[in-house]
N, C-alpha and C positions, 0 to 999 in steps of 0.2 A: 114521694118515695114510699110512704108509709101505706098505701093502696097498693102496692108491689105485690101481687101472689109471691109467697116463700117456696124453698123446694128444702127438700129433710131431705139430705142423706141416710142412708142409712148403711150399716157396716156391710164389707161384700161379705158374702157366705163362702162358706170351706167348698171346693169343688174337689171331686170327687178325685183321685192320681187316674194318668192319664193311659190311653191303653197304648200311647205311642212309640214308637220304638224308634231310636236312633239308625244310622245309618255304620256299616262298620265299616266305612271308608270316608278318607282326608275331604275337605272341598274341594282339592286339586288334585286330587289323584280320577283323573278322568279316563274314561271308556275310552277304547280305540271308535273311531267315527271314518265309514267310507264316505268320499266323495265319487261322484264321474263325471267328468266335464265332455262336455261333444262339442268338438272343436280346439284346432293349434292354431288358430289365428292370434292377433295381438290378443284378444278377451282369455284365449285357451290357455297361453303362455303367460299369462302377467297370473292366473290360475296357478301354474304350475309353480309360481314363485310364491306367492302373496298364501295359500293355505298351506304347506310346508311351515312358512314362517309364524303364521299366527296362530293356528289349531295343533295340540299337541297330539301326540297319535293318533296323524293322521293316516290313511291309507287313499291313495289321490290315485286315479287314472285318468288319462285323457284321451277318447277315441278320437282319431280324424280317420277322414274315409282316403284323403287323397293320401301321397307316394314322399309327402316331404311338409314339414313347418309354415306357415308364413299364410294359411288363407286364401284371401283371395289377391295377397299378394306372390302367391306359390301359381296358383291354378289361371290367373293371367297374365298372359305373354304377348297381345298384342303390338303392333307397330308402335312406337312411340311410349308407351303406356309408361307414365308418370305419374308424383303424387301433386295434389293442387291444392295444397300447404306446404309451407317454410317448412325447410328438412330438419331446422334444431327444435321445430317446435313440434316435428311428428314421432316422439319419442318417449317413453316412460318419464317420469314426472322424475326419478332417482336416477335414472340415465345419465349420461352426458358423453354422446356421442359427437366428436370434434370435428371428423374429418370426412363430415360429407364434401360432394366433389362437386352438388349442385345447389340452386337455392330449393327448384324442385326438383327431388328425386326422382330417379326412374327407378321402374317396377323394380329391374335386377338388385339394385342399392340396397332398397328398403328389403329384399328378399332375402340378401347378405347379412342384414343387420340383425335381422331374425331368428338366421340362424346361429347369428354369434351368441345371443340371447341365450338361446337354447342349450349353445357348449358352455355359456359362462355358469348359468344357474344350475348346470346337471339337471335338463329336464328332460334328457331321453328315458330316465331311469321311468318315467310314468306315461309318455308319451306310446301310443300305439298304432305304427302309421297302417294304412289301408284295411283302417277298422273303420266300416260303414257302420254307425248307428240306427237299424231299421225299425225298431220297435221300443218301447218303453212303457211302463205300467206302473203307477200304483198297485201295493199291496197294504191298504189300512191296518191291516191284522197284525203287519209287521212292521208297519211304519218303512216300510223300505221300498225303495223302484227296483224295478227288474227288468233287466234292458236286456235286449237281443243285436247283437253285432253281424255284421258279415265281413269275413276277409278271405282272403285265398290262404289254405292250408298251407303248413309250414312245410311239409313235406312234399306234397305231389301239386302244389298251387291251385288245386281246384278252389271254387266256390264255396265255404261251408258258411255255420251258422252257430256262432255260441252266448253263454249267458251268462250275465253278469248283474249282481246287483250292488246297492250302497242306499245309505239312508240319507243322501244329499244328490239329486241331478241339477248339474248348472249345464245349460245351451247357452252356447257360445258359438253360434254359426255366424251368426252376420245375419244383415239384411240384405246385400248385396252377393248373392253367393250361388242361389239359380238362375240360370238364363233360360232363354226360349228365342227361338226363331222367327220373327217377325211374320205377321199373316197375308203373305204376299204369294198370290195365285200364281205357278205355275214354279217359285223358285227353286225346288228339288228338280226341274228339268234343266236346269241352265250348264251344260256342257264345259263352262269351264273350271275352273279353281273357286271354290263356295266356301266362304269363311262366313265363321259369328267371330267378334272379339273377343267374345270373352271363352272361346271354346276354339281361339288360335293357339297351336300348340305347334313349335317350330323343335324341339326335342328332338336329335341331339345338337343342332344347328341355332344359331340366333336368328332373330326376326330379320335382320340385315342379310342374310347368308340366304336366309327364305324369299326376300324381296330382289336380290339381285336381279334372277331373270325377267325380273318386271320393270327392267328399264326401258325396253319400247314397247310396253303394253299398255291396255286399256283396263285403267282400275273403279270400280265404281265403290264409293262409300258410302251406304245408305244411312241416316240420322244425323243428327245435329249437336249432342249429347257431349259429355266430357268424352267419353272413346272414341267419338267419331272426331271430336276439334282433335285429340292428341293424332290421330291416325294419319289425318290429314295433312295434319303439320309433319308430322315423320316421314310421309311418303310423295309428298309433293316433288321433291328433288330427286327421287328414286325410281320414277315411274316417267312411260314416256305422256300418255295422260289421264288423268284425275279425273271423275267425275264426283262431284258432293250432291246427294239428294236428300235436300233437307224437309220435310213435311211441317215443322215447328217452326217458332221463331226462337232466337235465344239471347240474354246479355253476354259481352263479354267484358270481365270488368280487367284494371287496372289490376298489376301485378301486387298484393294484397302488402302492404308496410314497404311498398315502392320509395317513400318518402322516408323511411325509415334507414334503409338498408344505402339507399344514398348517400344520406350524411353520415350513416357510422362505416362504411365501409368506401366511399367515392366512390361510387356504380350505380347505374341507372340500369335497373332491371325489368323498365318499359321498353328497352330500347328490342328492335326486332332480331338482332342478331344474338343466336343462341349462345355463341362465347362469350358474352355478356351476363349471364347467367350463371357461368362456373365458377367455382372457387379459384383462385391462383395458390402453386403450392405455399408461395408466401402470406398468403391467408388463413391457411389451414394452419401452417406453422404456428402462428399469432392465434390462433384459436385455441393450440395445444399448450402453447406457453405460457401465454397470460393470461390468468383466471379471471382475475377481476374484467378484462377484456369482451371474454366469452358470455361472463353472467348479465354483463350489459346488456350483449347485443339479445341475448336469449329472453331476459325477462322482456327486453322494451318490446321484441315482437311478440311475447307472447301479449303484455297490455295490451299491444294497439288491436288482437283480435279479440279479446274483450273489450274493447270501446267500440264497437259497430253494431251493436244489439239494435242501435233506435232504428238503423234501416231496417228494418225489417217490418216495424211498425208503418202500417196502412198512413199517408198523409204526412211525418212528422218532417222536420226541415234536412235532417239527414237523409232521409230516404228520398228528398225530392234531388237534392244537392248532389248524390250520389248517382241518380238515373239521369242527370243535366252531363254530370261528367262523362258516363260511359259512352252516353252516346256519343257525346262531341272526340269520344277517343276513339271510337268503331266508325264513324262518316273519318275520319280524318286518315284511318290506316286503311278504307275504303275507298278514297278517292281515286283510284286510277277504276275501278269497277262501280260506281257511286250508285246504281241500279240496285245492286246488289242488298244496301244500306235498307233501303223499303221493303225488302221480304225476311230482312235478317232479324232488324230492330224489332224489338217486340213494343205494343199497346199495352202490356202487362208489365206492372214494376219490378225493380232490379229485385232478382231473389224468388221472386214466384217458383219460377223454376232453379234446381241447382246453378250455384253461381262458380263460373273458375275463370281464373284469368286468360288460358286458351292461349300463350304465347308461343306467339309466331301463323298462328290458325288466319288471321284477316287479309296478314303479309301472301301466304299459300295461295287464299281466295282469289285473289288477286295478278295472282302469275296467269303467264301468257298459257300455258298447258293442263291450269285447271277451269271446269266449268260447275258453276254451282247451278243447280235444277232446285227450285221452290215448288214444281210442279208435282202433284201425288202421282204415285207410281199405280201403274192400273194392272202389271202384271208383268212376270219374270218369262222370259222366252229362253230358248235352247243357245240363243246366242249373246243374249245382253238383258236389260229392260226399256219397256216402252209404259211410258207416260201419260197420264191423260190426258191431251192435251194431240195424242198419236203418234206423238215422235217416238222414234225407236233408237237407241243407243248401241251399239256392239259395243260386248266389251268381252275381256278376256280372265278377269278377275270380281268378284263382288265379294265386298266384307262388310258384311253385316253388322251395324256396330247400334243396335237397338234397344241395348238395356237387359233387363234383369225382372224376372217375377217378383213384383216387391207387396206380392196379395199377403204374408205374411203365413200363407200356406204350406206345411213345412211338407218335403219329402218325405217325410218318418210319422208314424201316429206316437202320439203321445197318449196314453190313456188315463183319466184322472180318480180320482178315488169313488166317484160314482158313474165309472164305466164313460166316460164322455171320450170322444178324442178332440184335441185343442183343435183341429183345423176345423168340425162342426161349429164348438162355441164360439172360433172365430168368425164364425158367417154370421152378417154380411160384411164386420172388417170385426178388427181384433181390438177385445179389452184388455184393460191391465192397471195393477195397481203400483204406480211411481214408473212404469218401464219393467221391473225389476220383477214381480209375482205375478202368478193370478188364483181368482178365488179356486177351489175346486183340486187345487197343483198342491197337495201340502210338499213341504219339504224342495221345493222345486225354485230356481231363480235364476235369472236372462241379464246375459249382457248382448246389448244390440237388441231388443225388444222391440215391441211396436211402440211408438211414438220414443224411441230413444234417441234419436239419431240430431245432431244440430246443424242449425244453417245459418250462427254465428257463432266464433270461438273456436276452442280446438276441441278434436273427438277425444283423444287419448285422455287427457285429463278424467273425460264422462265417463269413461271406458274402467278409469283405474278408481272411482267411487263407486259405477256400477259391480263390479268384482267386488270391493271393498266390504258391500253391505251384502256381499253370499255370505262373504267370509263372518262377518257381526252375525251373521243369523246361525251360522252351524257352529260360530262361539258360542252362541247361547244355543241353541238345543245339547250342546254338550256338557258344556256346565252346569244344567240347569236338570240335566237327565230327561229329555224330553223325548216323547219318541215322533210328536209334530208339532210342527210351527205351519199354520195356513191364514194367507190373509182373508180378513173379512167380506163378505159379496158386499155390504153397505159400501165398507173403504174403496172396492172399485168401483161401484157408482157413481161413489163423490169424487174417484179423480176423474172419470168420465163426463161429471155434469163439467168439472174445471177446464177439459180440453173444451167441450163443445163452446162456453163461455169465451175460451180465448183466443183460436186462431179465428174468429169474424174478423178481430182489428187488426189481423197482420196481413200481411202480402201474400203469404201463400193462399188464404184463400182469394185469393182471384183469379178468375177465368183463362187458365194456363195449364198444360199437356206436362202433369209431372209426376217422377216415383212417388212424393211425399204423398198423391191422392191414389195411387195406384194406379198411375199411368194415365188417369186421370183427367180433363180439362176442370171436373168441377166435384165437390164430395168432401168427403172427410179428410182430415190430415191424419193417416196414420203413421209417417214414417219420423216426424218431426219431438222433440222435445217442446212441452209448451213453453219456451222460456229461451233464457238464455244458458250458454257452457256455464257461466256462473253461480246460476239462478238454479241448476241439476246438481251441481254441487252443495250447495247449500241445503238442497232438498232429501241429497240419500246419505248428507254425513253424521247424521244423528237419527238412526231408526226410530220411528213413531211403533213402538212394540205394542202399545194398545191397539194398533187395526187389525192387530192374530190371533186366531185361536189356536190353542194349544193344547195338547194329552201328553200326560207325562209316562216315561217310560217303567217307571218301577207300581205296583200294584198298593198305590199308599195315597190316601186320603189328602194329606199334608202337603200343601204346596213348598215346605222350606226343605223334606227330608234332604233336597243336593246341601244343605248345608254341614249331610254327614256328623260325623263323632267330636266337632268342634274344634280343629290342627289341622295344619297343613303338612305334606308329608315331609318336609324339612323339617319342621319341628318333631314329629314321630320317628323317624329316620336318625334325626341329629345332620343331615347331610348337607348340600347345598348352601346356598346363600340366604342367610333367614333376617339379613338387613339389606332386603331388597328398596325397602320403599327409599333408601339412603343415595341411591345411584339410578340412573338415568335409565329408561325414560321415566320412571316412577317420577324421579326428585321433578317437581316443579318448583323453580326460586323465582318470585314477583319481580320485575322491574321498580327500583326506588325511586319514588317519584322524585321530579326532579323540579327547585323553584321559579 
């Protein structure tokens, strides 16, 4: 001890009084803060509730370009088009919507429920329908975007063009929300009735009202996809014959907590007949009346789609256990057409490509007046299409049911504070830090991003932590006085090195035709969360605010000056509640252990 170098304090020195100057306002008496969100889809509307509620003066606007609420559950209207998840579980996490009529909803339902949304929360007040968002810009100088719109004038409906800005843009388009026309030679000649699904628009009429006269016709449906399985199952018994041309192969799996829904409710919702599927109104009753009934059934499906994450893992015993079952359920609803089973079943594991359960689609397959073609189609004639293979089809109908540009290439340029526009940086796929930012974007954040999207669990939940952490980030530039918040280029690196590290060991990387790679057989995943619903939660509910950099809004040296004249304006005031921390949510009270 006694060989120890000693240290001598020695006394501090006087330092000089400081030149710093207090702030002449509370810590909480904070700036008015604009937000713009682009998009009323579930991301746009859970927006228009969740920054209201949590950022004090706020000023919120939300453009969509289309005519009504709901996304891209607004803007498609195809044959059949349903959701393919449990209806209590496709819902705001504070919801508790009782009286769906199916297990899966269709388009209209969920389209209803969105707009109930809309009336319950008063969010027309920010809402601004057929406002196309076509431009948007960082301004550094000002720390604010400057977005350019287009809608038809209020007075004469022409075309104009106006400006808006805020010092928060949140997109909230979706992934799923442009389509494109399949690249098939000649299809703009085919003389009959030419549909895309996702650009079936039956207004003022329903899709049933539009399908009537297609009871002795020839319907072709091109892809294999969820719009084309729902299409096919909705039109099978409305048309006099079907043709399915499928170019892929695909799973379909069991009806998702099948096993679930049987024992809490006696119903088998494998079963092929679709009123096997509905609520009974004595169901719905029981759903409204007894609570503890409904929290059952809600949370146990919502568990059982968080216990499926290990399929998804390349090899493990549920991913093999899982593709044994499917298939032995697709040969077995396939047996009257058993051919069929060899072009349908895919070589790539369950989940490669999106997974839905497709009820009633094998049953269709399988009727005597539909015919499924595996063969690629070589070219659209004035009357049908023909095949390579040389057969020619007449038909009197083709709906295009092909998907979605899922390049991540947005219709609108976004320009970022050193002039870039994101769909360049995006090339040749898109980075991004958590889903949520990207370098380069200050003040900017995505719900539905690239690599947001999951392929176990449920989306809403992802949907309402991705929103959750705009909302944490314009908490803090506002209290904080900031005039940016941008994540670091390092931080999107490193979650970059993390995607390319992780999807090797899952199923979606294998050699399978899917959105996740961008249409894809082989490449990067950028549509997928790397993880699980749970595993994205866990990741956006506590902000890593070291990967941002930040400039503050007021001209002051002092990173603390938001700490203001040291009061809050309750106590300056005398007003208010100034024993807040005494009542909820403040109060936290521990659970007492128990021996």
């Amino acid at each position: 001890m006694g060989n120890r170098s000693s240290r001598v304090s020695t006394p501090p020195q006087a330092t000089p009084p400081s030149p710093y100057t207090l702030g002449d306002f509370c810590i909480d008496e904070l700036e008015p803060i604009k937000v713009i969100v682009i998009g009323a889809g579930f991301s746009g509307l859970l927006a228009g509730i969740r920054f209201p509620q949590k950022i004090p003066n706020v000023q919120l606007t939300i453009y969509e370009k289309s005519a009504g609420v709901g996304g891209t559950w607004f803007n498609n209207n195809y044959p059949g088009l349903a959701c393919d998840v449990a209806a209590h579980c496709y819902q705001f996490s504070f919801e508790e919507k009782k009286d769906w009529t199916t297990f899966y909803p269709s388009g209209p339902e969920i389209r209803q429920h969105l707009e109930e949304l809309t009336e319950k929360y008063k969010l027309t007040r920010y809402i601004k329908l057929q406002h196309e968002v076509v431009h948007a810009q960082y301004d550094a100088a000002a720390g604010k975007w400057h977005v350019r719109i287009r809608r038809p004038n209020p007075e004469t409906g022409a075309p104009e063009e106006i400006e808006d800005s805020a010092q928060v843009l949140v997109t909230a388009v979706g992934s799923l929300s442009r389509w494109k026309w399949p690249d098939i030679d000649g299809l703009h000649d085919f003389k009959g009735e030419l549909h895309h699904s996702a650009g079936f628009d039956p207004y003022p009429k329903t899709w049933e009202e539009i399908a009537e006269p297609w009871a002795n016709k020839r319907v072709g449906v091109i892809g294999v996809g969820s719009s084309a399985i729902q299409i096919v199952s909705a039109l099978q018994s409305k048309v006099g014959h079907l043709v399915n041309y499928a170019r892929g192969k695909t799973w379909l799996a069991l009806p998702f907590s099948s096993d679930t829904v049987s024992r809490i409710i006696g119903r088998d919702p494998t079963s092929a007949d679709p009123e096997n599927l509905k609520f009974s109104p004595e169901e719905i009753e029981r759903f409204k009346n007894d609570p503890e009934f409904f929290k059952e059934f809600r949370l146990t499906l919502e568990t059982e789609f968080n216990s499926a994450h290990a399929y998804t893992i390349r090899g493990t015993p549920l991913s093999l256990q899982f593709r044994e079952i499917c298939q032995q359920v697709m040969e077995k609803k396939l047996a009257k057409k058993p051919w069929i089973a060899e072009h349908l079943i895919p070589d790539f594991p369950v989940s490669c490509r999106r997974l839905t359960p497709g009820p009633g689609y094998l049953e269709a397959l399988c009727s005597d007046n539909v015919d499924f073609v595996p063969v690629p189609i070589k070219q659209a004639t004035e009357k049908g299409i023909e095949t390579a293979d040389g057969k020619v089809q007449d038909l009197d109908v083709i709906i295009c049911a092909t998907g979605y540009d899922t390049s991540y290439q947005l219709p609108f340029k976004i320009i970022g504070k050193d002039g870039v526009d994101i769909n360049e940086k995006w090339k040749p796929h898109p980075t991004s830090y958590l889903s949520v930012a990207v370098d380069g974007y200050p003040n900017m954040f995505m719900s539905l991003g690239p690599n947001s999207v999951i392929a176990s669990g449920t989306l809403i939940s992802l949907i309402e932590y991705q929103i959750g952490y705009a909302v944490q980030a314009t908490a803090k530039l506002q209290r904080e006085r900031l005039k940016s918040i941008e994540v670091k280029a390092e931080a999107v690196r490193d979650f970059d090195e993390y995607l390319e590290a992780y999807f090797p060991k899952t199923v979606f990387a294998d050699k399978c035709r899917s959105w996740y790679k961008v249409g894809k057989e082989e490449g990067r995943v950028v549509g997928l969360w790397p993880g699980s619903t749970l595993h994205g939660l866990k990741a956006l509910m506590l902000p890593r605010w070291e990967d941002y950099d930040y400039e503050r809004a007021d001209p002051v040296r002092n990173r603390f000056y938001w700490l203001g004249d040291g009061q809050t304006y309750n106590e300056k005031t005398l007003t208010g509640d100034r024993a807040w921390y005494l009542r909820e949510p403040f109060l936290d009270i521990p659970p007492i252990p128990q021996e």
